[in-house]
C-alpha atoms as an extended CHARMM CRD file, in Angstrom:
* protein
*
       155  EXT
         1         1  UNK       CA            148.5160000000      174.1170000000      134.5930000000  PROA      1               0.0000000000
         2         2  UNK       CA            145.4350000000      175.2910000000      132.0070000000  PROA      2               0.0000000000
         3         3  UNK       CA            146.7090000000      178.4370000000      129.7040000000  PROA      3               0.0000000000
         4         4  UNK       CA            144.3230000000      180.6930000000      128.1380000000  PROA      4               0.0000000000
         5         5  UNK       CA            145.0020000000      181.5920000000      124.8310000000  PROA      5               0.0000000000
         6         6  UNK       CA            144.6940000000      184.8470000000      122.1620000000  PROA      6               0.0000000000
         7         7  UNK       CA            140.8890000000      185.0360000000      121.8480000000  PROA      7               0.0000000000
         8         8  UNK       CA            140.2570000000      183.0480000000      125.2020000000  PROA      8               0.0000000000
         9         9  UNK       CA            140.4770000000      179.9800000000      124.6050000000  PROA      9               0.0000000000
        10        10  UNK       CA            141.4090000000      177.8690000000      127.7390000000  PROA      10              0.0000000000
        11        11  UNK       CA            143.4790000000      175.1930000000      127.2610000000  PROA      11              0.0000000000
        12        12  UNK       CA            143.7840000000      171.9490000000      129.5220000000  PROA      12              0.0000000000
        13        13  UNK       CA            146.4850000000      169.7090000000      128.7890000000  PROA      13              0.0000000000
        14        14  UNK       CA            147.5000000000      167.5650000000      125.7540000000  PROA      14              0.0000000000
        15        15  UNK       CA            147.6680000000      163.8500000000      126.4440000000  PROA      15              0.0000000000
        16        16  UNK       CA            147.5940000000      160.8610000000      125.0200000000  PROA      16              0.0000000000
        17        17  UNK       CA            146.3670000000      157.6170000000      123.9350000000  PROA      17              0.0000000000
        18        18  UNK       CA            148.3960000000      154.4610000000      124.9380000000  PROA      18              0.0000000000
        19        19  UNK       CA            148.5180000000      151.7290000000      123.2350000000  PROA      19              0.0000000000
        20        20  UNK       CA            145.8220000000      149.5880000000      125.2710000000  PROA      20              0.0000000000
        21        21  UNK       CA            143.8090000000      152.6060000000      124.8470000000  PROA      21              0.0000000000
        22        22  UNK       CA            143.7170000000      154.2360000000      128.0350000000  PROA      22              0.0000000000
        23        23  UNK       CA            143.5390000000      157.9630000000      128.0780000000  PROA      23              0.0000000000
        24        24  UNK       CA            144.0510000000      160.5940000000      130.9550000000  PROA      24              0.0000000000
        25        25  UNK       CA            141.5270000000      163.4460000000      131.6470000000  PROA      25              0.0000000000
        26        26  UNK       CA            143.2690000000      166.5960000000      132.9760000000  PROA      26              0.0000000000
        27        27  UNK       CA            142.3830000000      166.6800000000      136.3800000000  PROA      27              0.0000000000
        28        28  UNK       CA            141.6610000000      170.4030000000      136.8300000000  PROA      28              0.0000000000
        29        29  UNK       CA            138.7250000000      169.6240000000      133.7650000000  PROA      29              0.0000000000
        30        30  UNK       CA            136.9640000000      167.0230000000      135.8260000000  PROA      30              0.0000000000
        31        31  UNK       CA            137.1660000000      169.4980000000      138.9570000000  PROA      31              0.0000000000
        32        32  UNK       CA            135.8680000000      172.5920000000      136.9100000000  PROA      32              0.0000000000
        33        33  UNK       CA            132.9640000000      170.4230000000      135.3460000000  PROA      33              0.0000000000
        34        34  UNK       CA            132.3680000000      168.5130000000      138.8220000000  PROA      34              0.0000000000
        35        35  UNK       CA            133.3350000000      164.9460000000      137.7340000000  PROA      35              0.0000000000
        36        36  UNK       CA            133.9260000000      162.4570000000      140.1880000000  PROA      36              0.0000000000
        37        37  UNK       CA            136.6120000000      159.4280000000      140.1010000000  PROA      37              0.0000000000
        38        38  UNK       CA            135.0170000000      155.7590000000      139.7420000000  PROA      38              0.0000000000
        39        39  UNK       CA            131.9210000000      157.1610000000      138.0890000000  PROA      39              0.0000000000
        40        40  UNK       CA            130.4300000000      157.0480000000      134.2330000000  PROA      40              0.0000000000
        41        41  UNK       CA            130.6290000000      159.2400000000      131.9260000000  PROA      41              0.0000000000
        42        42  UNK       CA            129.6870000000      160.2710000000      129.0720000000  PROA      42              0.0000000000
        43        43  UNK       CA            131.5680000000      160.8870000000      125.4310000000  PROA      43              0.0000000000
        44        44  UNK       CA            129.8670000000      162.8630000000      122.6830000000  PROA      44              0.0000000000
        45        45  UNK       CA            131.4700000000      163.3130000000      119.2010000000  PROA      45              0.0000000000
        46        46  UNK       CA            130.6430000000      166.3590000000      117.4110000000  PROA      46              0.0000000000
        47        47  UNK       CA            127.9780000000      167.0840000000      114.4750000000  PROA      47              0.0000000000
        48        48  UNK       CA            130.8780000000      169.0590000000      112.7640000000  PROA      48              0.0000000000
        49        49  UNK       CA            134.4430000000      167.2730000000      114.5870000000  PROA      49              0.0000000000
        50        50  UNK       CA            136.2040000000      164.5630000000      112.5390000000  PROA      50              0.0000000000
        51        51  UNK       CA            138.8180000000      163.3700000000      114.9990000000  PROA      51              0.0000000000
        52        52  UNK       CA            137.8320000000      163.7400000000      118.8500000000  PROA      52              0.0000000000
        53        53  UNK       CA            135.2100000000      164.4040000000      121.5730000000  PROA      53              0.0000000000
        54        54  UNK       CA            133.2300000000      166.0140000000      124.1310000000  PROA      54              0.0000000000
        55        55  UNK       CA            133.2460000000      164.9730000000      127.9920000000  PROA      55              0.0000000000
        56        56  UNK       CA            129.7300000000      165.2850000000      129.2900000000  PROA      56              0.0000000000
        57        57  UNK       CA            128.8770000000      166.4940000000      132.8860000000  PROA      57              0.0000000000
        58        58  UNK       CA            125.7400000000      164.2030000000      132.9580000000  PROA      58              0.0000000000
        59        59  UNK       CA            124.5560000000      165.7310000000      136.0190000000  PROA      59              0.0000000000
        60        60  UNK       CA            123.5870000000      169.2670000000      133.7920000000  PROA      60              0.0000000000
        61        61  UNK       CA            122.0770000000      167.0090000000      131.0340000000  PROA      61              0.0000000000
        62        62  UNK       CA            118.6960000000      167.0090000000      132.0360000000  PROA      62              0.0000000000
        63        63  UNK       CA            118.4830000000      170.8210000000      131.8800000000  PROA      63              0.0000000000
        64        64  UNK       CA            120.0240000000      171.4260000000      128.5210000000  PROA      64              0.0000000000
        65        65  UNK       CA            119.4570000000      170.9660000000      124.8900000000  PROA      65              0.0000000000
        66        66  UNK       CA            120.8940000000      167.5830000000      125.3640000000  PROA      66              0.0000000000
        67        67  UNK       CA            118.4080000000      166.2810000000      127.0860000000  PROA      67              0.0000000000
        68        68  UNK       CA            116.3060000000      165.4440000000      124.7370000000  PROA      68              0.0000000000
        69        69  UNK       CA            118.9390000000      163.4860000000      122.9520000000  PROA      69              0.0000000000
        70        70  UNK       CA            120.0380000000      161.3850000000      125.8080000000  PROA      70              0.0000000000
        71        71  UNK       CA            116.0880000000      160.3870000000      126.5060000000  PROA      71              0.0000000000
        72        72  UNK       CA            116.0070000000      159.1310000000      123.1840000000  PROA      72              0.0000000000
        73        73  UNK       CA            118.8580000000      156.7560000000      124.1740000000  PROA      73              0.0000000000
        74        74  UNK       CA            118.0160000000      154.7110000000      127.3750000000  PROA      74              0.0000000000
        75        75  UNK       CA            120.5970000000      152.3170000000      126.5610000000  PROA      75              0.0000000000
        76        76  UNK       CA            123.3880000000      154.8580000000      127.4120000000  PROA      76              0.0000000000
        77        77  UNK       CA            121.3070000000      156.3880000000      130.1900000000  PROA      77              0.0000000000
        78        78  UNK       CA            121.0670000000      153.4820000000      132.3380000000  PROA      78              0.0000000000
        79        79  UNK       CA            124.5980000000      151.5400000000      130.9670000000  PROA      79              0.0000000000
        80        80  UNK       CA            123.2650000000      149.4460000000      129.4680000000  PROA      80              0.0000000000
        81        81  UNK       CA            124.8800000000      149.3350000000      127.1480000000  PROA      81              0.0000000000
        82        82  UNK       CA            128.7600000000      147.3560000000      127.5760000000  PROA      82              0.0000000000
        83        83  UNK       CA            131.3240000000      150.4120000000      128.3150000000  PROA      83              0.0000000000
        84        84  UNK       CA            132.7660000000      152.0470000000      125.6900000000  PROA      84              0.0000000000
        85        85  UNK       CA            130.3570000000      150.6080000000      122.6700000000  PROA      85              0.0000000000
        86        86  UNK       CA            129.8910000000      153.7620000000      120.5640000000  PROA      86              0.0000000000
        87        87  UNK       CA            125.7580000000      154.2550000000      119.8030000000  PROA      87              0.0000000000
        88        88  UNK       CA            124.9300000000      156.6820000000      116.7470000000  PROA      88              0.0000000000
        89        89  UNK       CA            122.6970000000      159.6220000000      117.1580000000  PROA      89              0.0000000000
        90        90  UNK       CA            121.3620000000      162.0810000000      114.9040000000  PROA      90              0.0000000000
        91        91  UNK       CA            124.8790000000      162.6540000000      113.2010000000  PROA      91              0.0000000000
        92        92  UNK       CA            126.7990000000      161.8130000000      116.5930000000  PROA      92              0.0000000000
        93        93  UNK       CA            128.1420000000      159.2030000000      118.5670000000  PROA      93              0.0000000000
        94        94  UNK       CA            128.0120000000      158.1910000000      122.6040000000  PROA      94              0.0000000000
        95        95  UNK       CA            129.1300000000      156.1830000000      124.8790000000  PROA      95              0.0000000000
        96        96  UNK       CA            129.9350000000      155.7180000000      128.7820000000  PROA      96              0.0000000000
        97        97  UNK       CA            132.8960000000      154.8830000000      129.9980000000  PROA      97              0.0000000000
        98        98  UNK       CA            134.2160000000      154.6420000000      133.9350000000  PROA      98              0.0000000000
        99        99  UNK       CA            136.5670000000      157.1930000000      134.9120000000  PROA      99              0.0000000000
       100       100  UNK       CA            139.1570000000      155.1040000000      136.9940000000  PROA      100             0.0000000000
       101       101  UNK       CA            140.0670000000      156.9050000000      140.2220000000  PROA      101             0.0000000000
       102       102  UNK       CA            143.2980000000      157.5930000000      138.7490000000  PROA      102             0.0000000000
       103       103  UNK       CA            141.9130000000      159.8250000000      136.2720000000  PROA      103             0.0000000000
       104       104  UNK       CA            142.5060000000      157.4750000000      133.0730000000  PROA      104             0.0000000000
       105       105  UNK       CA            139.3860000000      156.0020000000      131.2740000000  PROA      105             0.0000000000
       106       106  UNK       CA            139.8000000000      153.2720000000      128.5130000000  PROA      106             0.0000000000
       107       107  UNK       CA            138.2470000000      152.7850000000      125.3440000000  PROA      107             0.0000000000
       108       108  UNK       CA            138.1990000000      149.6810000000      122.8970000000  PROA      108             0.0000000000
       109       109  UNK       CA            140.4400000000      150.4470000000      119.9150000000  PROA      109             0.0000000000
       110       110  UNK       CA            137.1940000000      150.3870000000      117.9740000000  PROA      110             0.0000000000
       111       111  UNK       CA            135.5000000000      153.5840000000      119.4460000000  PROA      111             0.0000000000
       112       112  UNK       CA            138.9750000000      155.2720000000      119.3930000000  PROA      112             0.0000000000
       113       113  UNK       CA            138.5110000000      154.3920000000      115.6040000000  PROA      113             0.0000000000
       114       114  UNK       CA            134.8900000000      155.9150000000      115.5290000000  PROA      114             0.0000000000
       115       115  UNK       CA            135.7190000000      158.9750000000      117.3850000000  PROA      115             0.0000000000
       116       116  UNK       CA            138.7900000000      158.9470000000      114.1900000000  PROA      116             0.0000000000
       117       117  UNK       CA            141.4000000000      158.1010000000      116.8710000000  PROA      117             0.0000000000
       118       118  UNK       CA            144.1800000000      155.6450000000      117.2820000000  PROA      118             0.0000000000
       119       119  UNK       CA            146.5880000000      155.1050000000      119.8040000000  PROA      119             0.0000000000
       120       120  UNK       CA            149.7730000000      157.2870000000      120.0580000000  PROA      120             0.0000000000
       121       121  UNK       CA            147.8530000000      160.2260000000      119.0540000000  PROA      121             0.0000000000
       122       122  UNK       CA            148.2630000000      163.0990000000      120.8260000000  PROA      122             0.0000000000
       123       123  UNK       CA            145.0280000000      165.2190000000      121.9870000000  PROA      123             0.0000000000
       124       124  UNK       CA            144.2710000000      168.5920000000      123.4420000000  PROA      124             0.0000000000
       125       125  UNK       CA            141.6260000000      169.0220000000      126.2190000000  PROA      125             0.0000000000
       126       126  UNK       CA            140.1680000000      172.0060000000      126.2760000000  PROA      126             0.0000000000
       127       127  UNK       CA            137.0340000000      174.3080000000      127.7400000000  PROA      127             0.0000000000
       128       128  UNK       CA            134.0530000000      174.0560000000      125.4720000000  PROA      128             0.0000000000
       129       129  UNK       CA            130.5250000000      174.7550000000      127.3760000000  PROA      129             0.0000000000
       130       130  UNK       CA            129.0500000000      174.8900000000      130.6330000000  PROA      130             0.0000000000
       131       131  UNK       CA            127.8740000000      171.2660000000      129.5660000000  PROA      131             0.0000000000
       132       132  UNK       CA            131.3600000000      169.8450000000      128.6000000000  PROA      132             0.0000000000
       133       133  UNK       CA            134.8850000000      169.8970000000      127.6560000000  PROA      133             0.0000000000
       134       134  UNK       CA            136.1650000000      169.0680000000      124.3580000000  PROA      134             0.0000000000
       135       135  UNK       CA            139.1630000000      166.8570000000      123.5900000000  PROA      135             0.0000000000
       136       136  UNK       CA            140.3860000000      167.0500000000      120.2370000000  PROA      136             0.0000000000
       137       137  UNK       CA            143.2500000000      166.1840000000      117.7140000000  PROA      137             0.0000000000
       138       138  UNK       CA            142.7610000000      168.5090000000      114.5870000000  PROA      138             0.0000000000
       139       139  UNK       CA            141.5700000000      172.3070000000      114.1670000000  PROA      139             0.0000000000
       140       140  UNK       CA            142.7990000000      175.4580000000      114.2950000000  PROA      140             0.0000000000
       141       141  UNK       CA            142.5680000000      175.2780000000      118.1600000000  PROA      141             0.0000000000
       142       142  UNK       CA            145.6390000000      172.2340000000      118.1290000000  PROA      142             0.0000000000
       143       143  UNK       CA            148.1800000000      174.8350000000      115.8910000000  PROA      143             0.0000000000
       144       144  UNK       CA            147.1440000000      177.3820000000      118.4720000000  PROA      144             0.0000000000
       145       145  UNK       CA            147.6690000000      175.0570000000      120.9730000000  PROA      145             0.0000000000
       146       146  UNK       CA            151.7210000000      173.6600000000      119.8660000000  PROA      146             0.0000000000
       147       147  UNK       CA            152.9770000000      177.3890000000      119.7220000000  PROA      147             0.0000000000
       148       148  UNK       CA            152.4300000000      177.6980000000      123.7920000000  PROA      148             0.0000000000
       149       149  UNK       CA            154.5560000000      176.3550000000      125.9370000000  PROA      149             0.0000000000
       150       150  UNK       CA            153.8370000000      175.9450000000      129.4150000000  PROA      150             0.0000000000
       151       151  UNK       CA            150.4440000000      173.3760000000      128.6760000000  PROA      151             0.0000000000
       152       152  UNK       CA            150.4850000000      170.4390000000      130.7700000000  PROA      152             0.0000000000
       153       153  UNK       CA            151.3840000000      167.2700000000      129.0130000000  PROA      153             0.0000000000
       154       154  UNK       CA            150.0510000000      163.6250000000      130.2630000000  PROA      154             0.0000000000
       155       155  UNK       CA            151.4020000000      160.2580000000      129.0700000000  PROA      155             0.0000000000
């Protein structure tokens, strides 16, 4: 069950990475932001976030301020790319990954390392735009975050 916070912040679930790197996406996140199982998607760090990352609804891309980005980056576009190899752009990083129809996606322990992630690390999903949600592991958002209890917790 998502919580919303003091000063409305809406809060998904924590969850975390396993060892082999797979990590679970709340499931009420992908239906708010109309994700599908067994389809790519996108990951976004921030200009400004040190340790975690954004979960794109690619089908709004085209309209927004990201789209300019993502045509300057076929590679991830068409997947070309092999899943879950990080690509740098202006200050951030990208990559697709498939989002297994059980809701976990997996991620070499490389990009976890890019994105300033390891395995065992515990991260928060929460709202962010109309574009995306934002999954992170640090901030003033997280201390919010561990002094509610009734957030959803994945393994």
């Amino acid at each position: 069950m998502a919580v919303t916070a003091k000063g409305g912040k809406y809060f998904y679930a924590w969850s975390t990475i396993l060892p082999d790197g797979s990590f679970c996406l709340p499931d009420q996140a992908l239906q708010e932001y109309n994700i599908t199982l067994n389809s790519k998607i996108i990951l976004m760090t921030g200009r400004n976030t040190a340790k975690g990352f954004s979960v794109v609804c690619k089908e709004l891309i085209p309209n927004s301020p990201l789209a300019a980005i993502f045509g300057s980056l076929p590679e991830l576009q068409n997947h070309s790319l092999p899943e879950g190899q990080a690509v740098t752009f202006k200050e951030r990083m990208f990559c697709w990954v498939l989002l297994r129809k059980d809701r976990y996606i997996k991620l070499p322990l490389q990009t976890w390392q890019q994105f300033g992630l390891h395995p065992g690390d515990k991260l928060l999903s929460m709202r962010a735009t109309h574009l995306a949600f934002n999954i992170l592991s640090e901030g003033p958002y997280i201390e919010l975050a561990k002094q509610m209890q009734d957030i959803l917790e994945y393994k």
